[in-house]
N, C-alpha and C positions, 0 to 999 in steps of 0.2 A: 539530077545531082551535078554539082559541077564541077570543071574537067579536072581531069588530075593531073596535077603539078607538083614541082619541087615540097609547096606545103601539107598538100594531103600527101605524100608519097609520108614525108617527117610524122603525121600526126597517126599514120597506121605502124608505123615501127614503133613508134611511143608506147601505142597500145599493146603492140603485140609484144615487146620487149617485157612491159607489166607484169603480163601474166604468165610470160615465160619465168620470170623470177619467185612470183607466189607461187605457182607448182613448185619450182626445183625446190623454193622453198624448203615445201613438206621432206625433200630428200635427203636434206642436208639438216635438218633437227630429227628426224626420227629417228638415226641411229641413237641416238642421248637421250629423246622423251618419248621414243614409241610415237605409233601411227595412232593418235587420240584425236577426241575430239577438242581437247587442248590445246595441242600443236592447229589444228586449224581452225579453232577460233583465234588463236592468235595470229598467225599471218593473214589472215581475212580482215580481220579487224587490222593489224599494223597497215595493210595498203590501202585501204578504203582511207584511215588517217591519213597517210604519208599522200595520197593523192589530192584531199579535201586540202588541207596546206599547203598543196604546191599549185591548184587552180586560184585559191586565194591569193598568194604570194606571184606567179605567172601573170597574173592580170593584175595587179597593181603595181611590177614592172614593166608588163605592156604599155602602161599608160603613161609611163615618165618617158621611157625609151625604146622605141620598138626599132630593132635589126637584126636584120640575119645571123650577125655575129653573133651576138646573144643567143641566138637557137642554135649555134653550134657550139658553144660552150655548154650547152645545159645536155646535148647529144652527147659529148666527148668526155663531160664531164659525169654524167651516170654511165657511160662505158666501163670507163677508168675506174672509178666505184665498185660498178658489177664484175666486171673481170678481178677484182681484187679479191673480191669473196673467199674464192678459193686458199689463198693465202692467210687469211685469218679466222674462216672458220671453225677451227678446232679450237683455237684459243679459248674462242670466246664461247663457243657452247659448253667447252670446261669449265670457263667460271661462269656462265648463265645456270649449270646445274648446282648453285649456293642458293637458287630460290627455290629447288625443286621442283617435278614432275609437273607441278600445275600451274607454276607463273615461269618457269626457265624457258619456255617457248618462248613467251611474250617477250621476256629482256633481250633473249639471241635474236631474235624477229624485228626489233627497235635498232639494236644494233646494227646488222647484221644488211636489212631492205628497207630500213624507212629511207636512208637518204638518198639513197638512186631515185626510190619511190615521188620523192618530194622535187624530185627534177625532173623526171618526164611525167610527173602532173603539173609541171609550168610549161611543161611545151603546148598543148591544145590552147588554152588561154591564149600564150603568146603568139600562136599560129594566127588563130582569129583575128586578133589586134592588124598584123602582116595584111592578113588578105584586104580588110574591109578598107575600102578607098570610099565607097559611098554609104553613109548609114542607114540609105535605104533596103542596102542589101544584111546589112549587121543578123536581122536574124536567121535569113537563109543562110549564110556562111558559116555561122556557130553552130547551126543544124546539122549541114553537111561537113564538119571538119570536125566535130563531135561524132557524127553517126563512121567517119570512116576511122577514128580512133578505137571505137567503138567492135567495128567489123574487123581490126585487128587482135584488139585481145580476143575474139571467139575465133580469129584463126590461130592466135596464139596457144592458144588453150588446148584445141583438138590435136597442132602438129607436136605440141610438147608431150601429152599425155600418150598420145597412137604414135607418135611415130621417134619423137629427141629423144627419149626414156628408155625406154628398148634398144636403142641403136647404141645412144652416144653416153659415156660417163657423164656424170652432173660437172664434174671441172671444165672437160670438151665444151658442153653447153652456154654456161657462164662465161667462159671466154669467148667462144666465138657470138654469143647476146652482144658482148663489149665491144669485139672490132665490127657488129653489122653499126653498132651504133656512132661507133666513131666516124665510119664511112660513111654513113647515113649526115654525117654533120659538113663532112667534106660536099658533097653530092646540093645539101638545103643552101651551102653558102658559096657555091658554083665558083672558088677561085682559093686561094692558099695564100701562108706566108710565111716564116720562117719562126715566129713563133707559134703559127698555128699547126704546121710540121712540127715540130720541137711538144707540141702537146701529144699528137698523134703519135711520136717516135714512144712516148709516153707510155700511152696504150699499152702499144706491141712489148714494152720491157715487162711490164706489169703480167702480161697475157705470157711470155717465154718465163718470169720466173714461175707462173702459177703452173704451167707444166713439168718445171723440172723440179718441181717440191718432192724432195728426196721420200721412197718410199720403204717401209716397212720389210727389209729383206725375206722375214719369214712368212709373209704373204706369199701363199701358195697360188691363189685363183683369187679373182674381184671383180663382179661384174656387177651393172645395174639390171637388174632384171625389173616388169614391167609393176611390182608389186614390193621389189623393198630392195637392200645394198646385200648382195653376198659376198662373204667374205671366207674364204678357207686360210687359218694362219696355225703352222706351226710350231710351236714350243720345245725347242731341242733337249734344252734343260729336264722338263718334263718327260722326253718323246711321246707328246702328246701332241692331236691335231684335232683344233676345231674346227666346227662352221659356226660364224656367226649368220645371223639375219638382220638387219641393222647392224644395233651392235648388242643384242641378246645373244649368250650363246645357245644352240639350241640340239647340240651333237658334237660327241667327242669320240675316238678312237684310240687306241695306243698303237704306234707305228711298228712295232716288234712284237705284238700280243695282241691275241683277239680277248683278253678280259673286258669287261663292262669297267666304262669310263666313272660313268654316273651313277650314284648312288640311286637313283630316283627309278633305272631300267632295271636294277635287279631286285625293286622293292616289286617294281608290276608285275613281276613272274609271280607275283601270290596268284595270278590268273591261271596259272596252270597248276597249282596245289587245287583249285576249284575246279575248271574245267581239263581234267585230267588227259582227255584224250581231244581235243576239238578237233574240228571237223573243218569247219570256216572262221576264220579270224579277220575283224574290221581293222585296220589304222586309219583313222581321220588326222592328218597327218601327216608328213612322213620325216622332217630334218634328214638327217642320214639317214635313217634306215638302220639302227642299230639293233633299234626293238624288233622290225621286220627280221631280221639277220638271226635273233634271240632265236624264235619263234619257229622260222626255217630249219634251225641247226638243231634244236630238241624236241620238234613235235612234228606229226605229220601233213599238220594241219595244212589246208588252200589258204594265201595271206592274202588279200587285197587290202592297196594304202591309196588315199585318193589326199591328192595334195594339188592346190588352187595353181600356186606358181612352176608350171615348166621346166625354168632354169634351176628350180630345187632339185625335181626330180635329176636332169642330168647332172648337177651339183654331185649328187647321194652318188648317183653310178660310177661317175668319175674317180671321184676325190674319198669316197668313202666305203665301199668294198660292198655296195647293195647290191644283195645277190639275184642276179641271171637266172631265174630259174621258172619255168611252166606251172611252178607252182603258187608265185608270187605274180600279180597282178596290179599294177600303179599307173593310178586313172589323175590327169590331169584336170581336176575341174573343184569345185568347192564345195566342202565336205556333206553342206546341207542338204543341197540339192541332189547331188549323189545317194545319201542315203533317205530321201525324199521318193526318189525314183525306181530301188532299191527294192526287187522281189527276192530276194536270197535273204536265207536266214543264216546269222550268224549266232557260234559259241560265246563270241569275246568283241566286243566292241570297245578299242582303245581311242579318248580323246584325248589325241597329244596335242594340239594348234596350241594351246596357251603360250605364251611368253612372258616372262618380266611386266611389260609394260602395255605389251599389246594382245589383248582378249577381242576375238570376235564376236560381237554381242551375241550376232543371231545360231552361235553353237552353243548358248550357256543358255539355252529358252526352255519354258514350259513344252514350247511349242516341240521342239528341237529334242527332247526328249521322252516325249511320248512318242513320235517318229521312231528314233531309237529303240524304244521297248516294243514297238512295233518288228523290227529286222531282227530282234534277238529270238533263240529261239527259250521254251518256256523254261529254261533250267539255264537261259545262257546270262551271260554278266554286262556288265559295261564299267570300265575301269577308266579313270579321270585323271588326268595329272594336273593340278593347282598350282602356284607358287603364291605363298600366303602364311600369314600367322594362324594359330590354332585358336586363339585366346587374347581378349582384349581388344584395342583398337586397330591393330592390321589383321583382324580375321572375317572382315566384313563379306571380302570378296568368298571364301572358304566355305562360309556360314549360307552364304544366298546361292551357293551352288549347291550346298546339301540339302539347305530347303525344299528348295528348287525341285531336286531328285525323290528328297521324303515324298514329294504329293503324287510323283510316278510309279516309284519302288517302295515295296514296303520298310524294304532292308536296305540302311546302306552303312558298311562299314568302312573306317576311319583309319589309315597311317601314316605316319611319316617319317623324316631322315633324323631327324636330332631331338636329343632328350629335352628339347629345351621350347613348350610351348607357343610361349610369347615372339619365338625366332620367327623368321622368314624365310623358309624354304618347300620344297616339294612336299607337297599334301597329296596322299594317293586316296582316294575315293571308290572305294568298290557298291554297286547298287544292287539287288539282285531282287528278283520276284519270291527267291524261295530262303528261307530261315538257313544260311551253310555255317553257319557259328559254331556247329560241331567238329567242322574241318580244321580248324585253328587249335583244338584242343592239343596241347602238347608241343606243337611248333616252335621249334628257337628261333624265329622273326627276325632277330637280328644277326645272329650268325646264319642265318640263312638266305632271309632278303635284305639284308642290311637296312631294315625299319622298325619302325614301334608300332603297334597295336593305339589309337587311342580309347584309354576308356573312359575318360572323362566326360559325364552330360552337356550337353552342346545344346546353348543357351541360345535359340535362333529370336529372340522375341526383337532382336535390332536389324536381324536379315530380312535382305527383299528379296518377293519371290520375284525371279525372272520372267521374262511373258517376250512376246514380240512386242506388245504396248510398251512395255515401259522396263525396262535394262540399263540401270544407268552403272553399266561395267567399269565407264573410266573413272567415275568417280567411287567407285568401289576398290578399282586398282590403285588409284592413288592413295586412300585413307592406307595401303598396304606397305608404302610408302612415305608418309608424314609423320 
């Protein structure tokens, strides 16, 4: 390969700047469309575009005019860009959410990274152009100044993902993406001058206001953790405090009362008018810990909550009053696997992971649920929370999880928050190997768990059943949505 210089040093930051923007990408839409496969068909596909256009456009500027100066404009100029993100991405993924859940990716992602995009895919082209003084060498030179572009975005990729993500906020990131790049232009064009200072001073204003973007006073705690944006913001008016995840919420508390926030956790205590006395209690799961906290405080039961992300679990302990206690057990790892692994048998298996917008495929599976009725023991449950319509076109998601469940359980009974079918809210899903329909006899359900009973036949002839083959959840979530 050959040696390294001012140009390959420019054409590995080029890359590696790339694919630092497509990741943060995903961090900066998913609060608004959820972690889909949406959201990353579109930023995949927006840079693969925005680069294809800017090698085309790079080399047919190489060939009129090729100089250094030009490569530090197109450096200084996607700094200035990407550092500015921060400054206007909320705007714009508010009105990118008028095309909704399955094209509002694509419009914020056009907006948002095609243009930086479309200028450090002119830099490689225009690199090439720079080096080649012989055009005997032309095809080794675009080889190696290609391949070391190349070797940047795979390093771009691993430091973003293992190591920027976890450490550093996505604003942190962005900005400092912009002044490596602006310095990276100083460094390609080895000399200055007072307009090209004057661009630079640029940067740096762009980069100081995007840190002093006035923040949310009732933000309690924010961190990026390695899996999604936490948020703890309190509501004075209300004195209530959530957590979001993105920006689902997924746990609330009231700061003066230990009463149930959410209608949705005192509908699931129907689990313990069934399993009157457990023994062992699953959460797949955990937001705060509210259901754990339920559980703890009126029954004697052993809890274990196994939740993927880490900084949730210290999130719940902190911020949200998860109870300390020998009797409660929360295992960091994902849910599947955990109860994949799983020789204990449980009374009550709660599937809380659902969100809004983001369903993990491989918890809603055939597969994923015989596992499940594998760790229950013969008389124990598994209780489901959904968000979904009951009926009509947003019940798809709803309908393919009971399916789903019919080919496991023989029984699965049916509740939720509002008298109003067609609505969109918490679907609780009870499964059970044994007939408990007699248990319900009599129960005031809504003065009691603040839910309905559904009795309505549930039409699954348009549900699909779940499988590890074939799950297409986000497009399930969305029709729940459109």
């Amino acid at each position: 390969m050959a040696k390294i210089g001012k140009l390959e040093y420019v054409v590995f930051i080029g890359g590696f700047s790339v694919m630092v923007v497509e990741i943060i990408g995903s961090r900066l839409v998913a609060p608004y469309f959820g972690n889909t496969i949406f959201v990353w068909t579109s930023l995949i596909g927006m840079v693969l575009a925005s680069l294809a256009l800017g090698y085309h456009l790079g080399g047919k500027i190489a060939d009129k005019n090729a100089e250094m100066r030009t490569l530090f404009y197109l450096l200084l100029g996607s700094g200035i860009l990407i550092a500015a993100i921060p400054l206007i991405s909320d705007a714009v993924l508010k009105f990118s959410l008028i095309l909704g859940v399955r094209y509002g990716p694509l419009l914020s992602s056009l907006i948002l990274i095609s243009i930086p995009n479309v200028l450090l895919g002119m830099v490689s082209p225009y690199a090439v152009k720079l080096k080649t003084k012989d055009l005997d060498f032309l095809g080794s030179n675009a080889g190696d100044l290609y391949a070391i572009s190349t070797v940047g975005s795979i390093v771009g990729t691993f430091i973003t993902g293992f190591f920027l993500i976890p450490t550093f906020g996505v604003k942190t990131i962005l900005i400092g993406t912009g002044l490596i790049l602006g310095i990276s232009g100083f460094i390609a064009l080895g000399k200055t001058s007072y307009k090209l200072s004057f661009l630079f001073f640029l940067l740096i204003v762009v980069n100081i206001f995007a840190l002093v973007l006035p923040k949310d006073n009732e933000i309690v705690y924010e961190k990026e953790s390695p899996y999604q944006l936490i948020r703890v913001q309190d509501i004075p008016e209300r004195n209530v405090r959530y957590l979001y995840l993105d920006n689902a919420v997924h746990s609330g508390i009231f700061l003066n009362s230990t009463n149930i926030v959410f209608r949705y956790i005192k509908c699931s205590q129907i689990a313990r008018l069934i399993s009157q006395d457990p023994e062992n209690v699953l959460f797949v799961g955990l937001g705060g810990g509210t259901g754990i906290n339920e559980y703890f405080v009126r029954t004697d039961a052993k809890v274990d909550a196994v939740e993927i992300d880490a900084d949730v679990v210290e999130t719940a302990y902190d911020y949200f009053n998860l109870t300390r206690d020998e009797r409660v057990s929360v295992f960091a790892e994902d849910g599947r696997n955990f109860i994949s692994s799983s020789n204990k048998e449980y009374d009550i298996v709660f599937m809380d992971a659902f969100s809004s917008y983001s369903i993990p495929f491989h918890l809603t599976t055939l597969e994923t649920t015989k596992e499940i009725k594998r760790t229950l023991k013969p008389d124990g449950i598994l209780v489901t929370n959904v968000i979904s319509g009951l009926d009509g076109n947003k019940s798809l998601m709803f309908k393919s999880l009971y399916k789903t469940y019919k080919e496991v359980f023989p029984y699965v009974y049916v509740f939720h928050i509002f008298d109003e079918p067609g609505r969109v809210q918490n679907v609780i899903l009870i499964a059970s190997s044994k007939n408990i329909s007699e248990l319900f006899e009599g129960v005031d359900f809504k003065g009691e768990f603040s839910c309905i009973p559904y009795s309505q036949e549930i039409d699954i002839s348009d549900a699909v059943l779940l499988s590890d083959d074939y799950a297409p959840v986000d497009n399930l979530v969305i029709s729940t949505y459109e």
